[in-house]
SELUM-526494 format. One record per residue (C-alpha): residue number from 1; residue in one letter; x, y, z. Coordinates in pm, 1 decimal. Layout:
BEGIN
  drenvex  bapa      east     north        up
      NUM     a         X         Y         Z
...
***
This chain:
BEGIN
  drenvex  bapa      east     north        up
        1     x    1592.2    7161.9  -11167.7
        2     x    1569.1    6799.3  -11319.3
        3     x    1343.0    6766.7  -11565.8
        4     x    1297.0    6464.7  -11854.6
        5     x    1358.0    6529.9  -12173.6
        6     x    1357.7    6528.4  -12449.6
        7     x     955.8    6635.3  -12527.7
        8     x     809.2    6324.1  -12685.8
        9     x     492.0    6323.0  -12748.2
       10     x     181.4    6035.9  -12689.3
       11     x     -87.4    5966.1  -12828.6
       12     x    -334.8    5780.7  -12562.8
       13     x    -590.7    6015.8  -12414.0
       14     x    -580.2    6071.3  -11995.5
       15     x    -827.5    5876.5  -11796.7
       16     x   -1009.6    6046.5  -11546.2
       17     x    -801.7    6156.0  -11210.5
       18     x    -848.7    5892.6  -10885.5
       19     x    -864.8    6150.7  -10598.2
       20     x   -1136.6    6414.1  -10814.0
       21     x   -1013.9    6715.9  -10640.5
       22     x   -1069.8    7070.1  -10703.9
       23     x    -931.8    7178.2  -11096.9
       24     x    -687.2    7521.2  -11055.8
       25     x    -742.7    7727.4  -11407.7
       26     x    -462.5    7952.9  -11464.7
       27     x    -539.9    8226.1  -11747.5
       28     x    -279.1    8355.9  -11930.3
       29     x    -343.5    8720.2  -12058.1
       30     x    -209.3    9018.4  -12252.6
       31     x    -156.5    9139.9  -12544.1
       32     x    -105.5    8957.8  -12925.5
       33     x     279.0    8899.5  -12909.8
       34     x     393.5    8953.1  -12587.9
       35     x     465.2    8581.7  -12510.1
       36     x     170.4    8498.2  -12338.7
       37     x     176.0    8104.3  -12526.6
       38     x     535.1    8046.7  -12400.2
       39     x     459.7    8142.0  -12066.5
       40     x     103.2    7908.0  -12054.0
       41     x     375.5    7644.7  -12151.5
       42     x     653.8    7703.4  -11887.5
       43     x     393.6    7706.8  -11657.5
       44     x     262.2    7355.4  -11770.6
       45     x     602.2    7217.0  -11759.5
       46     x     648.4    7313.8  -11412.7
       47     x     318.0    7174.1  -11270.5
       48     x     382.5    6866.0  -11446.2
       49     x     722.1    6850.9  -11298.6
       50     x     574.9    6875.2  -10997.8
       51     x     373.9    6565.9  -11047.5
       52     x       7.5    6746.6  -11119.0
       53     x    -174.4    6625.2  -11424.3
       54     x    -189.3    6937.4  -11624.5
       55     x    -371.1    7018.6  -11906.7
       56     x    -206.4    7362.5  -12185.1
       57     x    -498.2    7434.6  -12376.1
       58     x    -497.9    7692.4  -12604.8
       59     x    -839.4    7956.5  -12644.8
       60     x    -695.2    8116.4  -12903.1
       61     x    -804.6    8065.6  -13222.1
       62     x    -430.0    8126.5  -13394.3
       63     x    -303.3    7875.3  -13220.5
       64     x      93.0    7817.6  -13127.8
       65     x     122.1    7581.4  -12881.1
       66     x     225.5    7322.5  -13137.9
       67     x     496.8    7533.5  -13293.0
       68     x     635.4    7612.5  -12892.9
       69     x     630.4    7229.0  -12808.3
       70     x     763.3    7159.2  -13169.4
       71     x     483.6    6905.5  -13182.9
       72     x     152.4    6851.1  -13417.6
       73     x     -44.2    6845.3  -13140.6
       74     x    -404.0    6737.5  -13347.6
       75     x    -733.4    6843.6  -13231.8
       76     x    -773.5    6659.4  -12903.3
       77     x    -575.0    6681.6  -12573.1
       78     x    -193.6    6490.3  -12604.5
       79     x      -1.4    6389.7  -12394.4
       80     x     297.0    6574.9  -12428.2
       81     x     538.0    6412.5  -12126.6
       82     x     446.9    6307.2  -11760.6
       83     x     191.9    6428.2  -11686.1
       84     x     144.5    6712.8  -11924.9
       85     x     -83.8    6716.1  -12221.4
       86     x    -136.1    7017.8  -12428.7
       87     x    -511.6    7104.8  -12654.8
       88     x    -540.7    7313.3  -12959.7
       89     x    -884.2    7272.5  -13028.8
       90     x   -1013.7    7279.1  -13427.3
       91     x   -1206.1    7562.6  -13430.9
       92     x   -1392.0    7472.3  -13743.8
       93     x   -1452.3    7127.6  -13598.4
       94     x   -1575.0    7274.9  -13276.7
       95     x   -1806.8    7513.3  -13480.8
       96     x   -1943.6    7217.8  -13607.6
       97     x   -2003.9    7077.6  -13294.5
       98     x   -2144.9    7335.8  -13107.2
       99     x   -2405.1    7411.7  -13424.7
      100     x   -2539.6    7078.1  -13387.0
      101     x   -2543.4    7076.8  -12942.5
      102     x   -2726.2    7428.5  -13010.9
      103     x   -2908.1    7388.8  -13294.1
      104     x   -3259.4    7506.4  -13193.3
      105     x   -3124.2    7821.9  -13085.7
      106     x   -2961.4    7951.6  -13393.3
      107     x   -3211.6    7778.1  -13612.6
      108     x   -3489.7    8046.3  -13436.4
      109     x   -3217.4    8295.8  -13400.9
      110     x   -3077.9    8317.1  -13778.9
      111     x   -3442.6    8233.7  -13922.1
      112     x   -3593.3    8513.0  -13761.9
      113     x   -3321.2    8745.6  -13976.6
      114     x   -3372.9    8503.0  -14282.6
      115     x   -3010.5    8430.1  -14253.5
      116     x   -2889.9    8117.2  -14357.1
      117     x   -2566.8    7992.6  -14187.1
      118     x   -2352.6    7650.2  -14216.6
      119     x   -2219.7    7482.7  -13980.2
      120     x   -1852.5    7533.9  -14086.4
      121     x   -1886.8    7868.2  -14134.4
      122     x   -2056.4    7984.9  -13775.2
      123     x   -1679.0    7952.3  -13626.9
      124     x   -1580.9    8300.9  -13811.8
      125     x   -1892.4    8466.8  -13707.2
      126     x   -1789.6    8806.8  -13468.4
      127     x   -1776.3    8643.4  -13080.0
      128     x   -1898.1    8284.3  -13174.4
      129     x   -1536.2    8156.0  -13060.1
      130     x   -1545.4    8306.0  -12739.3
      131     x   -1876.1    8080.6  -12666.0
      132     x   -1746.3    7804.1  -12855.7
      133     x   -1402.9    7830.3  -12622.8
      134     x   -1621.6    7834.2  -12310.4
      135     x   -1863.5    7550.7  -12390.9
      136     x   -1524.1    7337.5  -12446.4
      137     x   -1345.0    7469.9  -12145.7
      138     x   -1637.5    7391.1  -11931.1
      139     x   -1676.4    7042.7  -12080.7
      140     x   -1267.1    7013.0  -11905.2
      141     x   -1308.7    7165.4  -11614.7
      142     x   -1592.9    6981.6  -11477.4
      143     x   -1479.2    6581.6  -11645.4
      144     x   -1187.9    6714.6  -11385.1
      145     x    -920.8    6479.9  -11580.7
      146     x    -662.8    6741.0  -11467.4
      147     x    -505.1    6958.3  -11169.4
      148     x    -448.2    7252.6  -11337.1
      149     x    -580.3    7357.3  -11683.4
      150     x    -332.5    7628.8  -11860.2
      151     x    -537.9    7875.2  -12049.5
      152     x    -324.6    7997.5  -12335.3
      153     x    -597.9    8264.4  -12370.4
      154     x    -628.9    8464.1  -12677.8
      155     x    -540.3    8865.2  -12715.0
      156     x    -913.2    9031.6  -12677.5
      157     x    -875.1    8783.5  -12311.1
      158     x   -1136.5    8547.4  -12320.2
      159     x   -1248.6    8614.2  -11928.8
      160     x   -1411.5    8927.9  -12037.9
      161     x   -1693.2    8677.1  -12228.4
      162     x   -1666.1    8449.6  -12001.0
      163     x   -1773.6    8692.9  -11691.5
      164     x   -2008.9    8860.0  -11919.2
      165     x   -2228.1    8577.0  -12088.4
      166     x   -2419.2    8475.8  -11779.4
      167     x   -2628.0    8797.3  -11785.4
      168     x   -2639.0    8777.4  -12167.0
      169     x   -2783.9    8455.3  -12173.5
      170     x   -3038.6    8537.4  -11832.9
      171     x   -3148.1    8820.9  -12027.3
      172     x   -3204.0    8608.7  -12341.2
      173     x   -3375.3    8343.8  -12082.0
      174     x   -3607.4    8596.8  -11933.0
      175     x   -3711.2    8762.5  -12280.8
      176     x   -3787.8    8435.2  -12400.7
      177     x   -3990.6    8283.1  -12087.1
      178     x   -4179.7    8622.4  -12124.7
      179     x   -4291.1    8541.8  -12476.6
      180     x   -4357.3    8166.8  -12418.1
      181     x   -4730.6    8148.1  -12370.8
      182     x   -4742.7    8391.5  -12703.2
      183     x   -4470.1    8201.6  -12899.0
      184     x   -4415.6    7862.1  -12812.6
      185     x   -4776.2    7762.0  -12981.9
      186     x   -4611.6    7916.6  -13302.9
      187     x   -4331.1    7768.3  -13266.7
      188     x   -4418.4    7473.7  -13189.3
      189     x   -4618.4    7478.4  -13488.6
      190     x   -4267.6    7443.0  -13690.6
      191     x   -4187.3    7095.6  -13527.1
      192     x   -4329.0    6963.9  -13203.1
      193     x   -4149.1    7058.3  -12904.8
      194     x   -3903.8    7302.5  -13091.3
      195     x   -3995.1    7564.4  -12840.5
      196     x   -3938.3    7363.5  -12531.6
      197     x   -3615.8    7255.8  -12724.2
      198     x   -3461.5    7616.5  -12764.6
      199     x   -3566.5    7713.6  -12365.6
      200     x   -3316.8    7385.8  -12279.3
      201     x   -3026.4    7452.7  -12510.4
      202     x   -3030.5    7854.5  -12352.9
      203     x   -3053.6    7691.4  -12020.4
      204     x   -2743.3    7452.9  -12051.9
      205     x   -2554.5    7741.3  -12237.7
      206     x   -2613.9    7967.6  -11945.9
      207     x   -2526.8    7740.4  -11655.4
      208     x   -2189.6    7658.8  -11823.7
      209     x   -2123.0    8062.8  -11847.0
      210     x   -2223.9    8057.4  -11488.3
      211     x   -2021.6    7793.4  -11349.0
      212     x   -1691.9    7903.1  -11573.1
      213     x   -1785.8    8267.5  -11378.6
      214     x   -1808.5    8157.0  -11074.1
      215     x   -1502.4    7972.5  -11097.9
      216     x   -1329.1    8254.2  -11243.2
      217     x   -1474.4    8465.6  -10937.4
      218     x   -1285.8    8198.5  -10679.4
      219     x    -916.1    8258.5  -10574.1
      220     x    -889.0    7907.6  -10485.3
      221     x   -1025.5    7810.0  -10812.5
      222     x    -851.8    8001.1  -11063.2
      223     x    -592.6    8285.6  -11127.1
      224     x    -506.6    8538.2  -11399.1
      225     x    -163.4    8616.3  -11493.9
      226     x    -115.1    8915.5  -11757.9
      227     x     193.2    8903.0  -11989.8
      228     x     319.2    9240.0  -12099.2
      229     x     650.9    9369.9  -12242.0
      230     x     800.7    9712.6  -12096.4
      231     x     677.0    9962.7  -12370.4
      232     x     404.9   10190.8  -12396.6
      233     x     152.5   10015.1  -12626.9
      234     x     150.0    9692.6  -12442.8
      235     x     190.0    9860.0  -12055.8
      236     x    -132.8   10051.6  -12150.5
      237     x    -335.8    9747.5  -12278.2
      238     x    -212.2    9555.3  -11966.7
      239     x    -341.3    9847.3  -11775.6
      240     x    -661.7    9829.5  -11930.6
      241     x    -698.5    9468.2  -11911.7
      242     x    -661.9    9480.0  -11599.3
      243     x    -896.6    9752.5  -11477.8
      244     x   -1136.6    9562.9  -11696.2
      245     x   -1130.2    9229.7  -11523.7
      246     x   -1108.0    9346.9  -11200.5
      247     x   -1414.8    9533.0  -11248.9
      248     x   -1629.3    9266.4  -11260.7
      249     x   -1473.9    9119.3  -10937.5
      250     x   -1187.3    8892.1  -11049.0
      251     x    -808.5    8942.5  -10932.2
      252     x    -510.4    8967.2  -11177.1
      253     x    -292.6    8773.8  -10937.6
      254     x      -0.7    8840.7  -11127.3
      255     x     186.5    9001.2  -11417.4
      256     x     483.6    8899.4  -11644.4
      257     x     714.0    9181.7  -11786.6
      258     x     910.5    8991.4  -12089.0
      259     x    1094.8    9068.9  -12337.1
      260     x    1387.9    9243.8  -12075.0
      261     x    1708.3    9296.9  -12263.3
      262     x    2020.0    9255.7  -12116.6
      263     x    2334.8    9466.0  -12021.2
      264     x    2479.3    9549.0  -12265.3
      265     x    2712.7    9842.3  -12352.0
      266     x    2618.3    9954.1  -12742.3
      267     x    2432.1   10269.2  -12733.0
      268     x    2099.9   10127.2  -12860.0
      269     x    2043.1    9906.0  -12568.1
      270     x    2163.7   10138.6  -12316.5
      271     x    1881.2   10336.9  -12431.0
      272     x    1642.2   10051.9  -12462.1
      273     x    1714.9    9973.5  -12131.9
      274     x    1703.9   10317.0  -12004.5
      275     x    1344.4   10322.0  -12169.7
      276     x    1262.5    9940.6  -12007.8
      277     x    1340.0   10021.9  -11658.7
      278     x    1133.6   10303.4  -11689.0
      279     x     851.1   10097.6  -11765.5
      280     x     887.7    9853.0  -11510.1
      281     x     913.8   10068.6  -11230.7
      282     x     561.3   10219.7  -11312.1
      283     x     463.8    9832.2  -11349.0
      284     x     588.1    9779.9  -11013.3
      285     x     468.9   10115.6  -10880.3
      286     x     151.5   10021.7  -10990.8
      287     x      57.6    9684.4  -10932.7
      288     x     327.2    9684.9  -10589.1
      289     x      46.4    9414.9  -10429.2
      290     x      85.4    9192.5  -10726.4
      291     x     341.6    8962.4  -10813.6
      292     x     564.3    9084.4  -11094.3
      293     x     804.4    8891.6  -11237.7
      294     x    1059.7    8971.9  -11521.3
      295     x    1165.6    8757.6  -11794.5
      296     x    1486.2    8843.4  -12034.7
      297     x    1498.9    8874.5  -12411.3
      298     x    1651.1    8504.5  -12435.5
      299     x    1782.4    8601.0  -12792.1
      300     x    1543.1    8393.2  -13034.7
      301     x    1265.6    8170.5  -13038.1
      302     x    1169.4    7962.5  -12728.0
      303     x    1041.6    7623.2  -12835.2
      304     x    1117.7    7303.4  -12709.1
      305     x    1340.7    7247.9  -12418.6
      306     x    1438.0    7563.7  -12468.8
      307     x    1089.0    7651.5  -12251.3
      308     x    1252.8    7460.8  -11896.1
      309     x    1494.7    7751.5  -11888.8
      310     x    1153.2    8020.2  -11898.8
      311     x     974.5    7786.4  -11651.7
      312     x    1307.7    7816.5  -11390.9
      313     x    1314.3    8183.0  -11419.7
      314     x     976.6    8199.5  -11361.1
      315     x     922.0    7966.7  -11011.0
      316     x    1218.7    7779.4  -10948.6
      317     x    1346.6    8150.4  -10880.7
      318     x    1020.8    8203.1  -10692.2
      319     x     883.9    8515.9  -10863.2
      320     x     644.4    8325.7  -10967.4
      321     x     401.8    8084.7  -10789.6
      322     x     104.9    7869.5  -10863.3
***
């Protein structure tokens, strides 16, 4: 597999795609750990290598993308090589952001508790980063600058909100509309057209957690890949992730066991291995109408180029494909 190297990064922004076809998401899943940000990146490297603009962009809030690339990557999308650019967003910045595009809302919302919130602090508030993720990855997927987005999703797996906000937000929609001709006069009251104000920010908040569902509800539009290693704590939590997601109607298309240690003839990893193989075969047993592919324990941290050696085990060896 040739690939260019070494990773150098740029600075410039990517201008909007020529042909505007359909964006593929790919969301990367599983448990804190398992190496679900290495894989997000081997699988940008070999999209990009395949001359698709794609975009690594990191939902979770401890981000690591910049330590795997060995590059500051900022708080806007950079372009990391040919066609690959890679996003840890700020979440405190975004916080900011999305305080001020939804303002009305949690000016009602927290006033009604007598709470008083800032800006800079709403990012640490319990689920706010799930909708502040969402907002932002809906913003990318419909400028369609890219051909595949990379979610490097965080370890609670960000498609749960994302499939469950659209009835949160009707719900909110509904209770509100109901109360309008009582409490829009009153509210109103507060500043002129504050009422109208909050009904259109709960609007636009809802039809982005409907169109990231819907996509997420498309196998032509997106896919979910679950990382796991072969032990017991992390083969359960895959397990559950993935009863959870498909659930609500969206396919795990595929799962990575890492983490695989290699022959060896010392009694400890005879025993780990032993142990391992156990694992996977249940893995396999399991999910047999899946696609399962295994990744070894490389022996240290993979950064760098060292992430073009994950991305040929992955699909240049075909267990893999996207």
């Amino acid at each position: 597999m040739e690939v260019e190297k070494p990773f150098v990064a740029v600075k410039n922004i990517k201008s909007p795609r020529e042909d505007w076809g359909p964006v593929k998401l790919i969301y990367v899943a599983g448990k804190g750990g398992v190496g679900k940000s290495v894989c997000s990146a081997a699988s940008g490297i070999w999209k990009a290598h395949q001359g698709k603009d794609t975009l690594v962009f990191s939902m979770d809030p401890a981000h690591s993308l910049s330590d795997i690339f060995d590059i500051d990557l900022g708080s806007q999308p950079r372009k990391i090589r040919e066609h690959l650019y890679a996003y840890e967003p700020d979440l405190a910045e975004e916080a900011r952001g999305f305080f001020r595009r939804y303002k009305n809302i949690f000016t009602a919302l927290f006033g009604l508790f007598e709470v008083e919130v800032k800006p800079e602090d709403f990012g640490n508030m319990p689920g706010v980063s799930e909708l502040i993720f969402m907002d932002k990855l809906n913003d990318i997927y419909v400028e369609k600058k890219y051909d595949f987005v990379i979610i490097d999703s965080a370890p609670t797996a960000m498609v749960l909100p994302l499939l469950q906000l659209p009835s949160i937000t009707t719900g909110f929609v509904t209770k509100v509309l109901g109360m309008r001709n009582r409490w829009m006069g009153v509210l109103d009251l507060l500043q002129p057209g504050f009422g109208d104000s909050i009904l259109s920010e709960v609007r636009t908040m809802r039809l982005k957690a409907e169109t990231m569902r819907n996509v997420l509800l498309d196998p032509e539009a997106a896919s979910i890949t679950v990382v796991t290693i072969p032990e017991k704590a992390a083969v359960e939590e895959s397990r559950r992730l993935i009863e959870t997601v498909e659930s609500h109607g969206v396919a795990v298309s595929s799962i990575v066991i890492n983490h695989v240690i290699r022959d060896c003839d010392c009694r400890f990893c005879r025993e780990k291995k032993a142990s391992q193989i156990s694992y996977i075969r249940e893995l396999r047993d399991r999910y047999h109408e899946k696609r399962i592919a295994v990744l070894p324990d490389y022996g240290g941290e993979i950064k760098g180029d060292g992430l073009l050696k994950v991305a040929e085990d992955l699909y240049a060896k075909e267990q893999l494909k996207i």
